[in-house]
Residue frames relative to the residue before (quaternion, step in Angstrom):
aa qw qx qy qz dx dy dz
X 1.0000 0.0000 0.0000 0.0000 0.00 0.00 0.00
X 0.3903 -0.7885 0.4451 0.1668 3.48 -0.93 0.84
X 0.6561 -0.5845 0.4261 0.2155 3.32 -0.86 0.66
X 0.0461 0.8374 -0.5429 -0.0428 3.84 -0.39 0.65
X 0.3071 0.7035 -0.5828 0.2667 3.33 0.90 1.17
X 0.4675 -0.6373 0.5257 0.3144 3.22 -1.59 0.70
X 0.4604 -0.6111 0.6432 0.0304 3.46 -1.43 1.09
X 0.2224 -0.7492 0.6229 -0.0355 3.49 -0.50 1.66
X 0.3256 -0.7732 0.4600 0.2908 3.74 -0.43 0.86
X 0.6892 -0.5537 0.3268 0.3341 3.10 -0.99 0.25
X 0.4975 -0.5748 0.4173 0.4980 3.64 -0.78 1.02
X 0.1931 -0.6756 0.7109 0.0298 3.20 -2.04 0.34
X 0.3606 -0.7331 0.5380 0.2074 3.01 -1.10 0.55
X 0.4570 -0.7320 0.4991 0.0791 2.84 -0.72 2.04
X 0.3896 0.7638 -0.4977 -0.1310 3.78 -0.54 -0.24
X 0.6035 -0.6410 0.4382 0.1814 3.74 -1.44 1.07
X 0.3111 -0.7710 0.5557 -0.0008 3.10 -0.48 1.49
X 0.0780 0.8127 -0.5729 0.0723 3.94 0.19 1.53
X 0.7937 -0.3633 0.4019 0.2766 3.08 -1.54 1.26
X 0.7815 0.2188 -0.2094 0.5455 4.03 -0.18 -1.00
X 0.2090 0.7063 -0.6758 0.0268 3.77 0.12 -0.07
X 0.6051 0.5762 -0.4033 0.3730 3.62 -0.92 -0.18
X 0.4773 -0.6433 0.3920 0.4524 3.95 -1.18 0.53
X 0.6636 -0.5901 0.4133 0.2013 3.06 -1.32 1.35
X 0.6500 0.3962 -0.4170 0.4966 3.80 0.36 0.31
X 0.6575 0.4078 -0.3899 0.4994 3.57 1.19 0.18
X 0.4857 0.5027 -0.4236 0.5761 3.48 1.28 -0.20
X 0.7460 0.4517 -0.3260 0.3649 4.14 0.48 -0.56
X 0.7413 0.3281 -0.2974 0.5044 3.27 0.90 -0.51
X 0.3958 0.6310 -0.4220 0.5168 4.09 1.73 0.14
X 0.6635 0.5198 -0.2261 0.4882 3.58 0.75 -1.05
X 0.6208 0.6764 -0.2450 0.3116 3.32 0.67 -1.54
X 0.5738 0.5512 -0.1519 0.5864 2.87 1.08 -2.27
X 0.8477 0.3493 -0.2583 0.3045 3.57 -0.52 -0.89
X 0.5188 0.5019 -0.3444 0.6003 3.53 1.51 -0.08
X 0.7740 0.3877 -0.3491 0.3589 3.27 0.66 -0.55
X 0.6939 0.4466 -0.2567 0.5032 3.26 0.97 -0.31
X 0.3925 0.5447 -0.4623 0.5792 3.89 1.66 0.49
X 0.6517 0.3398 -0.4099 0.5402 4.19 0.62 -1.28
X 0.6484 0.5230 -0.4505 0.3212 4.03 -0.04 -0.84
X 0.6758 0.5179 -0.2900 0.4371 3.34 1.12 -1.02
X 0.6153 0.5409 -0.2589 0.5117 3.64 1.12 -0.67
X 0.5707 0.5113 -0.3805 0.5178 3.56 0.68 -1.30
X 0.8354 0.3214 -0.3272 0.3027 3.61 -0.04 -1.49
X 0.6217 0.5569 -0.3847 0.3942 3.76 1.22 -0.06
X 0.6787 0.3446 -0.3720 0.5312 3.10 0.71 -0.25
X 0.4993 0.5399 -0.4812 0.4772 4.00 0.73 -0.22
X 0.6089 0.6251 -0.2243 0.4339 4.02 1.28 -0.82
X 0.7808 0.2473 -0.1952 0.5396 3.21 0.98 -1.32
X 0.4868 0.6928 -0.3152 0.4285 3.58 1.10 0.01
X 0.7548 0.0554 0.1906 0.6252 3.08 -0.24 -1.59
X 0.1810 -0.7660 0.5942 0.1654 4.25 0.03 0.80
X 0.2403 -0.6452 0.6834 0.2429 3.53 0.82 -1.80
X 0.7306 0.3186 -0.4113 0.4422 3.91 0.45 0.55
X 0.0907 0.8160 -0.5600 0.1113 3.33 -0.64 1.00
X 0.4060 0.5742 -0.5673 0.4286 3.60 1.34 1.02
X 0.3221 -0.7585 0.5493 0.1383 3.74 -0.94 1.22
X 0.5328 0.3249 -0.4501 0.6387 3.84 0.76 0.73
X 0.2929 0.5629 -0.6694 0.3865 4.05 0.61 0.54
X 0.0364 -0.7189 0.6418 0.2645 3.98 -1.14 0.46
X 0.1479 0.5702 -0.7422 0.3196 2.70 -0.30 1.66
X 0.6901 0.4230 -0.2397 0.5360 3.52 0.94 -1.10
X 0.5636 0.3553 -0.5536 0.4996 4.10 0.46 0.38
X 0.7108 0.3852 -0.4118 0.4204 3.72 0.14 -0.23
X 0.7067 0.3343 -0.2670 0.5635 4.20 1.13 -0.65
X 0.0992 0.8515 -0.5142 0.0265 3.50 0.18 0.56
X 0.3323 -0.7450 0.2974 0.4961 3.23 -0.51 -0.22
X 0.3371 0.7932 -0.3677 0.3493 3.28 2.08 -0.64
X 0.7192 0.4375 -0.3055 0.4450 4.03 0.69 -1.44
């Protein structure tokens, strides 16, 4: 007569697959890079909305920003 116990599989090694894997001075200077190029992006928008640098009044930019609209 067979047995009808249940059969637990064998442990396994579980292991946790994390976001940063990889050696950690390439994850700092990956970050870095991408922080630096987040402030450059900021700097240059606000250097845009600041200080544009157009000042020709037949630019059409000015038919679409009037002041009339």
């Amino acid at each position: 007569m067979k047995s009808n116990s249940l059969q637990l599989p064998i442990e396994t090694e579980v292991t946790v697959h994390h976001h940063l894997i990889g050696p950690y001075w390439g994850n700092v200077i990956i970050i870095g890079i991408a922080a630096a190029i987040t402030v450059a992006c900021f700097a240059a928008m606000f250097w845009m909305l600041w200080r544009p640098g157009e000042t020709d009044p037949h630019h059409p930019k000015y038919a679409v920003l009037r002041h009339d609209r």
